[in-house]
C-alpha positions in Angstrom: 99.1 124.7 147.3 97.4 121.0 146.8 93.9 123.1 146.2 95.4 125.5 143.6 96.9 123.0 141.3 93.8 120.6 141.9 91.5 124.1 140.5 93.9 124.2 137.4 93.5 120.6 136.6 89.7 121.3 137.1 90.3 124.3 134.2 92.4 121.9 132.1 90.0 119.6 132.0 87.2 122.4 131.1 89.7 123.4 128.5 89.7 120.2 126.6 86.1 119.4 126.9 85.6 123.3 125.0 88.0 122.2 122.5 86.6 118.6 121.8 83.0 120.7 121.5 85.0 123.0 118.9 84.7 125.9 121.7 88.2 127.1 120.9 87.8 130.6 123.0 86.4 129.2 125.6 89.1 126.5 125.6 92.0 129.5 125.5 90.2 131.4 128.4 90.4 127.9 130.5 93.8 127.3 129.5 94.8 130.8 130.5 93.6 130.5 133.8 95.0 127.6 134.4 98.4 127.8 133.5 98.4 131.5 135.7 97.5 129.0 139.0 99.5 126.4 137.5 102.9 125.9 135.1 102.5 122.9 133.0 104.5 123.0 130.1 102.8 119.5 128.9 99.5 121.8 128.5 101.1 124.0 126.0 99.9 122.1 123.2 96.7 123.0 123.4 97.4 127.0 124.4 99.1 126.9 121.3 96.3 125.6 119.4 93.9 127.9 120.4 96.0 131.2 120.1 96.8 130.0 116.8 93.3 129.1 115.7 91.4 132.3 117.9 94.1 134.9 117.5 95.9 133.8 114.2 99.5 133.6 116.0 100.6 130.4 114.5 104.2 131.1 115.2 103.8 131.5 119.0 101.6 128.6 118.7 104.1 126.0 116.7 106.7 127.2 119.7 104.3 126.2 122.4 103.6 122.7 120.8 107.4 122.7 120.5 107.5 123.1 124.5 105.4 120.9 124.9 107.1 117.8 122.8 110.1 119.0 124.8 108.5 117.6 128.1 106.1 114.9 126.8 107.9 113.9 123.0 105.8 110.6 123.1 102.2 112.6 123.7 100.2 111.8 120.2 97.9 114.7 121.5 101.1 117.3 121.2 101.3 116.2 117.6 98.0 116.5 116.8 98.0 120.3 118.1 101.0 120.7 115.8 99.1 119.6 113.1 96.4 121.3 113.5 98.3 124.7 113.8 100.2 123.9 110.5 96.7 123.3 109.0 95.6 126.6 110.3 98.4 129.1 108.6 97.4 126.4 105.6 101.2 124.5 105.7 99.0 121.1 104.9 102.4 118.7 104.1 104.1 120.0 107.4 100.7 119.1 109.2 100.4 115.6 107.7 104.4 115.1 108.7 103.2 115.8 112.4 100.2 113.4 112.1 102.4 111.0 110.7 104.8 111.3 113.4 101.7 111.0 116.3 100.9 107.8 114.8 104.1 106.7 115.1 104.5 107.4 119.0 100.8 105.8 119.7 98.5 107.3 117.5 94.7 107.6 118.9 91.3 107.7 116.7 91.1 111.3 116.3 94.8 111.0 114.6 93.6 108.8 112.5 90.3 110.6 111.1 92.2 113.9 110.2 95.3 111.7 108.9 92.2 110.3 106.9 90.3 113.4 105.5 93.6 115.6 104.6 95.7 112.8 103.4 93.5 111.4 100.3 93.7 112.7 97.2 90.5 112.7 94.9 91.1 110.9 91.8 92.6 112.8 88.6 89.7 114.1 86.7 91.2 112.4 83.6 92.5 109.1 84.7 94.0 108.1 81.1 95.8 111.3 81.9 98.8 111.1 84.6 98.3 113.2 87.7 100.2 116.0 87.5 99.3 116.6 83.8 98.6 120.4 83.3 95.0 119.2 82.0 94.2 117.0 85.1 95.6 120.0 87.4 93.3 122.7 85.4 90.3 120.8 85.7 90.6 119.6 89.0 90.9 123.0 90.7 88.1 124.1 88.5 85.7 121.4 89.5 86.7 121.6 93.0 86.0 125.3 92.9 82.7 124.6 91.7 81.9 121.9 94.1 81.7 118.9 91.3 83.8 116.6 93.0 
């Protein structure tokens, strides 16, 4: 028994190695594997990430990460995996709430540098304009479709 869950800590490990080298499939194939030899809800997290990322099920995946702050609620890494489900079905206020709420329980650098590039706005294009002026709006999205700013 002691060699079977020391094999699917071997595979977790794998697992998050693949998904800090962006290898998401290869990541969910680890994670699969492991969580066959061996039940840990606290790895969840990350089996959601990658189903929702690989396979586009970002329900199932929210629910995992769910599971997984069920077990471990003071885990920064859970909330990241939140977050960066909510970022993939495109939900970017939900996935800055879960960042927000990692930081809060401990935070860690990697935290930090997506709370950093999806949670600055660019200036408004017009800035004698306010912000949410209808001119500011229009040529912001224009210029950030054609890569200006």
């Amino acid at each position: 028994m002691q060699v079977n869950s020391e094999e699917a800590v071997k595979l977790y490990g794998r697992a998050v190695a693949a998904l800090d080298a962006g290898e998401t499939s290869s990541a969910l194939a680890f994670l699969e594997r492991a969580l066959k030899i061996s039940d840990n809800a606290c790895w969840y997290s990350y089996l959601g990430y990658c189903i929702a990322k690989e396979r586009g099920q970002v329900r199932k995946g929210a629910e995992l990460c769910g599971t997984a702050l069920q077990q471990e609620p003071e885990n920064p890494a859970h909330f990241l995996n939140l977050a960066k489900i909510h970022l993939v079905a495109g939900k970017k206020d939900e996935a800055l709430q879960a960042l927000r709420e990692g930081m809060s329980c401990g935070g860690n650098s990697e935290i930090a540098t997506l709370l950093e590039k999806i949670g600055t706005r660019k200036p408004p294009v017009f800035s004698f304009l306010s912000r949410d002026h209808a001119l500011n709006r229009v040529a912001g999205l224009v210029f950030d479709r054609l890569k200006l700013r």
